[in-house]
C-alpha positions in Angstrom: 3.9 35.3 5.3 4.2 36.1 9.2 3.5 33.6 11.3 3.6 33.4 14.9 3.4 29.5 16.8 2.8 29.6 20.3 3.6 26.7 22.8 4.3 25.7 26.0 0.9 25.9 27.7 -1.0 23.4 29.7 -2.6 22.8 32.9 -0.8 23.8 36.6 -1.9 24.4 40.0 -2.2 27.8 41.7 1.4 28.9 42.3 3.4 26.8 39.5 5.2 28.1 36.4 4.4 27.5 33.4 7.8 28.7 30.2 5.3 29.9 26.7 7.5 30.3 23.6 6.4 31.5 20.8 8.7 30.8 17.1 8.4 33.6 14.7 8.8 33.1 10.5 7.9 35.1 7.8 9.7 38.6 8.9 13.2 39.5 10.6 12.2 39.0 13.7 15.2 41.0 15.6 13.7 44.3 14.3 10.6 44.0 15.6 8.7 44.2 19.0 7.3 41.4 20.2 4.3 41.0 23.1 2.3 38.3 24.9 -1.5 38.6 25.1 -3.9 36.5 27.3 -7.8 36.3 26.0 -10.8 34.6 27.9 -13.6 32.9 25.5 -15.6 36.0 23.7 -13.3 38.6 25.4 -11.1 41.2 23.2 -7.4 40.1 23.8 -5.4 41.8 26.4 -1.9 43.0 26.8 0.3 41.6 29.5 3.8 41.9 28.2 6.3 43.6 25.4 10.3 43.1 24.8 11.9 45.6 22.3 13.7 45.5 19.3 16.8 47.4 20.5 18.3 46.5 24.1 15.9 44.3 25.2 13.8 46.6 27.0 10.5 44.9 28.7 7.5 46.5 29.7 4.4 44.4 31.9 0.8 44.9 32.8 0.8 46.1 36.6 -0.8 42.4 37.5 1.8 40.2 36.1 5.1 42.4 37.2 7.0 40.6 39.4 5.7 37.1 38.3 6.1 37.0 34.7 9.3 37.7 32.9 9.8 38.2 28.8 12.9 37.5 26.9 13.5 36.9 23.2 16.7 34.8 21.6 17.0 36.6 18.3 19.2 33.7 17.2 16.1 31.1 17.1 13.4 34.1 15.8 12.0 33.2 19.3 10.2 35.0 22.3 9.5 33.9 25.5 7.1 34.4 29.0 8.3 32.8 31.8 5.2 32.4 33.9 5.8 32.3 38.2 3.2 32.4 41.2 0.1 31.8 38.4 -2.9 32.2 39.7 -5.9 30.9 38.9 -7.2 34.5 37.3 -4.3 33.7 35.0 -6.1 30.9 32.8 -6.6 32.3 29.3 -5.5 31.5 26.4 -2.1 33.1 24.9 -1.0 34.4 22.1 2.0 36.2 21.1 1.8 39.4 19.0 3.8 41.6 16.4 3.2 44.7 14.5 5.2 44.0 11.6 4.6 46.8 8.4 1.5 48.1 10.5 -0.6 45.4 10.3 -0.8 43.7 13.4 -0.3 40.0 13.8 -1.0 36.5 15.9 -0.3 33.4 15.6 -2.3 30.4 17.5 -2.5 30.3 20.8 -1.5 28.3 23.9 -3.9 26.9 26.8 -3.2 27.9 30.1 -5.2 26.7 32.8 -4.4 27.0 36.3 -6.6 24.9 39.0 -6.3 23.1 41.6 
């Protein structure tokens, strides 16, 4: 079965960085999309960031551009978000997302908090 693991999280001050990966089983992972979503306690998840199947292409929520950065290593069925200039607005907790046969999956999250 799918199954998305998400890691990497953890506590940083306003203007750190913070590298999430997420490890990807139960589905050929190259062929599929793969996005990043951030969700608050009793809030719907949102959408910050997508990478392609084919070329790598990245897309990002107007809010994050610039700071965060997706990448995927097909060779480890692994994505990444690199995670610059956090700010504090940036605490949620993350998950990483597929939409594999449409049904859409994620895995568990990862904390990130960012405070002072």
């Amino acid at each position: 079965q799918v199954q998305l693991v998400a890691s990497g999280g953890g506590l940083v001050q306003p203007g750190g960085s913070l590298r999430l990966s997420c490890a990807a089983s139960g589905f050929t992972f190259r062929n599929y999309a793969m996005n990043w979503y951030p969700r608050l306690p009793g809030e719907e998840r949102e959408w910050v960031a997508a990478i392609s199947s084919v070329k790598d292409n990245t897309a990002y929520w107007h809010s994050v551009k610039g700071r965060f950065a997706i990448s995927r290593d097909n060779s480890k069925n692994t994505v990444y978000l690199q995670m610059n200039s956090l700010k504090p607005e940036n605490t949620a907790m993350y998950y990483c997302g597929a939409r594999v046969q449409r049904q859409d999956y994620w895995g568990q999250g990862t904390q990130v908090t960012v405070s002072s």
